[in-house]
C-alpha positions as CSV (number, residue, x, y, z in Angstrom):
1,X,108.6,123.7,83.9
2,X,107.9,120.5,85.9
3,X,106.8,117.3,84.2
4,X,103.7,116.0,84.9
5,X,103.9,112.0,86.0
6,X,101.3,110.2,83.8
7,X,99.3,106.8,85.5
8,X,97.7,104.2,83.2
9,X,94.5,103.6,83.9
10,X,91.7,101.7,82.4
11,X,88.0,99.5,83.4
12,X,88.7,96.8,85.2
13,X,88.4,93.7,83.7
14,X,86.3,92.1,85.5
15,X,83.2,95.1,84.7
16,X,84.8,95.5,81.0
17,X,83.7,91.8,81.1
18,X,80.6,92.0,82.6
19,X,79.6,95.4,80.8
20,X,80.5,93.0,77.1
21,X,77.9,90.8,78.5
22,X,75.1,92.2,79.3
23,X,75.9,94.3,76.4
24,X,74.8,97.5,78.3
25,X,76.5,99.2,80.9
26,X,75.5,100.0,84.5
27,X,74.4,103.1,86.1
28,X,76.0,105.3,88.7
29,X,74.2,104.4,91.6
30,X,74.8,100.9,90.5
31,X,78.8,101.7,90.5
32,X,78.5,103.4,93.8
33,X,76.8,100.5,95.6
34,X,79.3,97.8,93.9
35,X,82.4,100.2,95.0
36,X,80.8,100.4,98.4
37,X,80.6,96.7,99.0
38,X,83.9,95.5,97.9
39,X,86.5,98.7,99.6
40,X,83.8,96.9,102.9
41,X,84.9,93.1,102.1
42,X,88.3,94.5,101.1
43,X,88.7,96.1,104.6
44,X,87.3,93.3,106.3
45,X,89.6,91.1,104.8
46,X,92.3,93.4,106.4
47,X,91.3,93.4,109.8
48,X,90.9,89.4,109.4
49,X,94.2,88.8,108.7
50,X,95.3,91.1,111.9
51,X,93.1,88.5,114.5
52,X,95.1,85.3,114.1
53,X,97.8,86.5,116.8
54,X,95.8,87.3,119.2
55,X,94.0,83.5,119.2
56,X,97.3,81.7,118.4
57,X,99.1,83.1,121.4
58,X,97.5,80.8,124.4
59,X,99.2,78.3,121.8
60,X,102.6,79.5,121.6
61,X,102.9,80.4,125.2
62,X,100.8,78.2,127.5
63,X,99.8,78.8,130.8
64,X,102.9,76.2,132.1
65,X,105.3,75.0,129.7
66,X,106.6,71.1,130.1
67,X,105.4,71.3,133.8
68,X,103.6,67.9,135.3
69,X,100.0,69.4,137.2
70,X,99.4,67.0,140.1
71,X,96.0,66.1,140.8
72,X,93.9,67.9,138.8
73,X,90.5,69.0,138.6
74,X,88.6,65.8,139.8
75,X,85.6,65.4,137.7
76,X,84.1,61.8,139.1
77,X,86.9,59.2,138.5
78,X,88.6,60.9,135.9
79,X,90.4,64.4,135.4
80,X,90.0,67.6,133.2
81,X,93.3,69.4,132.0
82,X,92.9,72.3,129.1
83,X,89.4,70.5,128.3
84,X,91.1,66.9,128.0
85,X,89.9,63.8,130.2
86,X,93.0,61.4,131.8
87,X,92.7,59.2,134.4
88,X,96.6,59.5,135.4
89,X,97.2,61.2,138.6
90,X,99.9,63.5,136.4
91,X,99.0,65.2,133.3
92,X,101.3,67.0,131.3
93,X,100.1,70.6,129.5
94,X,101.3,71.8,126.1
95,X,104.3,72.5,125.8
96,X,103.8,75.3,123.0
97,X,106.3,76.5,120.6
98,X,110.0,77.5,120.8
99,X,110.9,80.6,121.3
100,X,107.6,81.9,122.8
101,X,107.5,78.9,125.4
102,X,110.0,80.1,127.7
103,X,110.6,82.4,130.5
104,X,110.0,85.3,128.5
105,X,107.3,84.0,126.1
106,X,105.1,86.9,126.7
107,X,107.9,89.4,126.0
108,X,108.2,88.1,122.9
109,X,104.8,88.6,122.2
110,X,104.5,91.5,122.9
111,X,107.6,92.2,120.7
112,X,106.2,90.5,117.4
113,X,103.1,93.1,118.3
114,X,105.4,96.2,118.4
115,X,106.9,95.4,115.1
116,X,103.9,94.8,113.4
117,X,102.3,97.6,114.8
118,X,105.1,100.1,114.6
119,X,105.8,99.1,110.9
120,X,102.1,99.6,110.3
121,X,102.1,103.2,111.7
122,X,105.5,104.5,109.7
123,X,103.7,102.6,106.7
124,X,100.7,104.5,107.2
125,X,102.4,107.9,105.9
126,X,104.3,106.5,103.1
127,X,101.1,104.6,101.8
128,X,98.9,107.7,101.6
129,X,101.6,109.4,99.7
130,X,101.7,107.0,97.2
131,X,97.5,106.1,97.5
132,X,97.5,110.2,96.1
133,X,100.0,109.1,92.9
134,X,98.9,105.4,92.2
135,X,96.2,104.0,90.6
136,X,94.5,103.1,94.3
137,X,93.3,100.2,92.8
138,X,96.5,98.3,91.7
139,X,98.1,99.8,95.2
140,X,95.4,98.1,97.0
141,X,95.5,94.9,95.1
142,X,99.0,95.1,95.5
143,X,98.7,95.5,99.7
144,X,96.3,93.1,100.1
145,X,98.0,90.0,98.1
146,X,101.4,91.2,99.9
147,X,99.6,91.1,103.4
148,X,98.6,87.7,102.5
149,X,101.5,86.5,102.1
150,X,103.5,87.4,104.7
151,X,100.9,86.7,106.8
152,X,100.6,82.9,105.7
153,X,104.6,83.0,105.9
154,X,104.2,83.5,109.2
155,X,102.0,80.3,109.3
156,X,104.2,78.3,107.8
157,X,106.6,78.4,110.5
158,X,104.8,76.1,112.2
159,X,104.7,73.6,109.2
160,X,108.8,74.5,108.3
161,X,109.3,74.2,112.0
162,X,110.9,77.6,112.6
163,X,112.1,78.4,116.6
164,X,113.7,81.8,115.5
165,X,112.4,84.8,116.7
166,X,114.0,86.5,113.8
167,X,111.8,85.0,111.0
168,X,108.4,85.9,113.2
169,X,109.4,89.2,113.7
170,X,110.6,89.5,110.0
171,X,107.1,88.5,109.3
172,X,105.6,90.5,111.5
173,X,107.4,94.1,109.9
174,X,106.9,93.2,106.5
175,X,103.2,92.1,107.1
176,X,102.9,95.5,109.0
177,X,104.1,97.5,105.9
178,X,101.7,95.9,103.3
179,X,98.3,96.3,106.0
180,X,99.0,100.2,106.0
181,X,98.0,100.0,102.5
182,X,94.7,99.3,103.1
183,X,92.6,102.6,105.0
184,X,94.3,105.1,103.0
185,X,93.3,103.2,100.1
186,X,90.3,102.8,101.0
187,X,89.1,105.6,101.8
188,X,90.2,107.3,99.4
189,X,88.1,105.1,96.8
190,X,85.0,106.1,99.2
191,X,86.0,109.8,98.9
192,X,86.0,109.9,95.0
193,X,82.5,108.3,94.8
194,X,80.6,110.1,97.6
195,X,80.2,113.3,98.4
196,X,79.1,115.1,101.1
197,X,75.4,114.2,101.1
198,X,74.5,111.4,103.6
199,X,78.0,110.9,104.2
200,X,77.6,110.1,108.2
201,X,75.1,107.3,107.6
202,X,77.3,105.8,104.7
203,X,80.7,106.3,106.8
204,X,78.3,104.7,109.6
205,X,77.2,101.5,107.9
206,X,80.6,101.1,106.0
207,X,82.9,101.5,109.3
208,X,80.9,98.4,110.2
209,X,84.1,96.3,108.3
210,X,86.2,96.6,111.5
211,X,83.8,94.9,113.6
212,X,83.1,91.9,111.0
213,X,86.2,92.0,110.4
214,X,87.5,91.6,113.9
215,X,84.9,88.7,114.3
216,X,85.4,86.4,111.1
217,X,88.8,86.7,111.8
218,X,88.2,85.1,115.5
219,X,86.1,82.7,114.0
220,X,88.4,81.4,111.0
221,X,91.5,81.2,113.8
222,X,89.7,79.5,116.0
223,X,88.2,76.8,113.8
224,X,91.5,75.7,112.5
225,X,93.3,75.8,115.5
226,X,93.2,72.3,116.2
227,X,94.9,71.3,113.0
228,X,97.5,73.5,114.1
229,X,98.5,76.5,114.7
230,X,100.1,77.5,111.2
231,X,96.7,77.2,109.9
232,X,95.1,80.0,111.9
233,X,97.3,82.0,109.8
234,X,97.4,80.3,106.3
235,X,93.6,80.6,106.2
236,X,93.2,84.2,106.5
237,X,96.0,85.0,104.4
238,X,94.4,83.7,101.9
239,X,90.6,85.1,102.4
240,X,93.0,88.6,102.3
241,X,94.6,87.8,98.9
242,X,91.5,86.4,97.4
243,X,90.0,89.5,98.2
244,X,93.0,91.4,96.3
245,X,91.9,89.4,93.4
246,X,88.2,90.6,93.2
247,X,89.4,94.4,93.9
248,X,91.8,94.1,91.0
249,X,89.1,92.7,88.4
250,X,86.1,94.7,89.9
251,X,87.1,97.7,92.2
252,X,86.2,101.1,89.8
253,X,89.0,103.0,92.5
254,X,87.7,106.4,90.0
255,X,84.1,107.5,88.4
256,X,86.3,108.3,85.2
257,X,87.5,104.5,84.8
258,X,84.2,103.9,83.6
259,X,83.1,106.9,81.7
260,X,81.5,108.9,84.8
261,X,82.8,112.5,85.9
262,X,83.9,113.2,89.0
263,X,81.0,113.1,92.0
264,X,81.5,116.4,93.2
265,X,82.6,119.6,92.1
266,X,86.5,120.1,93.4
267,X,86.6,123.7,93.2
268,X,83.0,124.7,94.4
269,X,82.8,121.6,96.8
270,X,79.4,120.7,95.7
271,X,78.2,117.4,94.9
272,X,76.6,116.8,91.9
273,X,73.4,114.8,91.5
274,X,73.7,111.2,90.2
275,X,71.0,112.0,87.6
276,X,72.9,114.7,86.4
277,X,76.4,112.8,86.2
278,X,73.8,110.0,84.0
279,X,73.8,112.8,81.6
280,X,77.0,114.1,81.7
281,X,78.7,110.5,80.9
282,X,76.5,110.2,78.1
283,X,78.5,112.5,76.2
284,X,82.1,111.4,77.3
285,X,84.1,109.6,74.4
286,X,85.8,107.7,77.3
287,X,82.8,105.3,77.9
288,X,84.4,102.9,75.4
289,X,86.9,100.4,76.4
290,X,89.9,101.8,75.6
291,X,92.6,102.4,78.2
292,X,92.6,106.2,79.3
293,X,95.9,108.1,80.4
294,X,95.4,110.3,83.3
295,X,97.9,112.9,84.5
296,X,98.5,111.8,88.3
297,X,100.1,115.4,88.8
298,X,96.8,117.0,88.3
299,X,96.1,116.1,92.2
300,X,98.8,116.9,94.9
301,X,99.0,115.5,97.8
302,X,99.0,117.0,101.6
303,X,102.3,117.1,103.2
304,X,102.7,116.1,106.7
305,X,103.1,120.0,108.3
306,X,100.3,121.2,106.0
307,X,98.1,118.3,107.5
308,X,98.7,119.4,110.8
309,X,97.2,123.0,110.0
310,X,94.3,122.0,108.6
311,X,91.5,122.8,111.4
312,X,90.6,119.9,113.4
313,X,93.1,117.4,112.5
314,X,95.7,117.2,115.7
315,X,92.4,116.9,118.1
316,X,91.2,113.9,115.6
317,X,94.3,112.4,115.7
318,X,94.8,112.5,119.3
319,X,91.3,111.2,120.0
320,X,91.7,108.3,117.6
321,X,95.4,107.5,119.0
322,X,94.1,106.9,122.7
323,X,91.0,105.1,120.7
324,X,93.1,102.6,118.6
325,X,95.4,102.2,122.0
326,X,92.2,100.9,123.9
327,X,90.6,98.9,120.9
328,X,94.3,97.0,119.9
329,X,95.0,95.9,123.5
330,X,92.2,94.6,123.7
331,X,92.4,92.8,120.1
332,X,95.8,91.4,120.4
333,X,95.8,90.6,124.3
334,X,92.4,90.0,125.5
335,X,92.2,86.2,124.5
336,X,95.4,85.5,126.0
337,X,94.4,86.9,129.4
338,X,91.1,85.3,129.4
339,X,93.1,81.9,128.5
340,X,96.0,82.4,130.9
341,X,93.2,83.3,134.2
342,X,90.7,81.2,133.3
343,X,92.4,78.4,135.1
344,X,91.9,79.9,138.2
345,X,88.1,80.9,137.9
């Protein structure tokens, strides 16, 4: 007979705290709406930390490295380099940063991007393995704070003055491991609180994370670029593992963590109505706030052959592979073309 694995789990302490104050607790849609808008921040959080490369590459690879530009753009008396005003008749351009300033700068680019993004594809599988026999909340508390700091270790090359590739792709792999925490994660927090009932419209509004992500990300880069370059990664590292922080004292990852009953019915896959679940919980010892232990066997997870018979999932794959090839070329490489042809508009 097979022994069943056994996961601590318990309110977090941020609503055990809240709950102690207001000396009442809150109610299920209440839950649901909280869960909803932190797994969105958390997410966002995760796609912010994946921008900073794509700003910081004009940086580390300039258009012309240590090259003297004769008579440039004539504006008056005076001349306009990279948004700078001399009046020498040579200017010289940035020079950018060793190793991604030479001949093969954008090579090595691209590199750092296949190791991030190769590491964050094999991590995929191996994260939502483990999201299926972890408490999802300290796995994603435990991604997100690890993607922050990898991903400020990479910004503190700059500061340590680092030239070797090795440490940026080092950086690069790790940081690539600890993001594929995040979707599996989350997504699987969304899947134990809603069910099936307006599931398109919520999907809809949440998915909106990537996007805001994507953009807060630009922003944050961009507005500490001038201070220099390890910044554009330092800052969004830590908006990531901030973020960890309020998922680990307020993320409910499970409706029993704080006394509710599952959403929906597992076996007749029908979701059950949030006034009924009010009822149900009312009668559930495990409202107090004492730690509950819940057998993690109880729910197996998928296999990788077994996912690929399930109806509909190698067409979905496909489709979102030649998606996410499309949307990441354009997240990691479009600044960097529009910086390196600009010049010649």
């Amino acid at each position: 007979m097979a022994l069943k694995s056994v996961v601590i789990r318990g309110t977090p302490p941020g609503i055990s705290v809240i709950k102690r104050l207001r000396g009442k607790d809150w109610s299920y849609n209440s839950y649901r709406t909280a869960v909803l808008l932190i797994t969105f921040i958390a997410y966002t959080c995760y796609h912010a930390s994946r921008k900073p490369s794509s700003i910081v590459k004009s940086v580390l690879h300039p258009e012309h490295n240590e090259e003297a530009v004769s008579n440039p753009w004539p504006v008056g008396n005076v001349f306009i380099v990279e948004g700078r005003l001399g009046n020498d008749e040579t200017i010289w351009k940035k020079k950018g940063w060793a190793p991604f300033n030479a001949e093969d700068g954008t090579s090595r680019l691209g590199e750092i991007d296949l190791a991030f993004l190769g590491f964050y594809s094999m991590g995929m599988y191996v994260a939502g393995h483990l999201g299926d026999r972890l408490d999802l909340r300290l796995f994603l508390t435990f991604g997100m704070i690890g993607s922050g700091i990898f991903v400020a270790l990479f910004g503190m090359g700059y500061f340590w003055e680092i030239h070797a590739f090795w440490f940026f792709l080092v950086m690069q792999m790790i940081a690539g491991l600890f993001q594929a925490t995040g979707w599996p994660s989350v997504v699987a927090v969304i899947g134990n609180w809603f069910g099936k009932r307006k599931r398109g419209l919520i999907m809809g509004i949440w998915n909106a994370h990537t996007s805001v992500g994507n953009i807060s990300g630009s922003l944050l880069a961009a507005s500490v670029l001038d201070y220099g370059w390890g910044w554009s990664f330092i800052i969004p590292g830590s908006f990531i593992s901030l973020g960890g922080i309020l998922v680990y004292l307020f993320l409910a990852a499970y409706p029993e963590d704080v006394g509710y009953p599952c959403s929906h019915d597992l076996v007749g896959n029908q979701e059950t109505r949030p006034q009924d679940l009010e009822i149900q919980s009312q009668s559930i010892e495990s409202r107090t706030y004492d730690v509950r232990r819940v057998p993690s066997a109880t729910k197996r997870g998928v296999g990788l052959f077994e996912a690929f018979l399930i109806p509909g999932v190698v067409p979905f794959a496909l489709c979102l592979f030649f998606s996410k090839l499309v949307a990441y070329t354009f997240l990691y490489w479009l600044p960097f073309y529009l910086s390196q042809t600009g010049w010649f508009c």
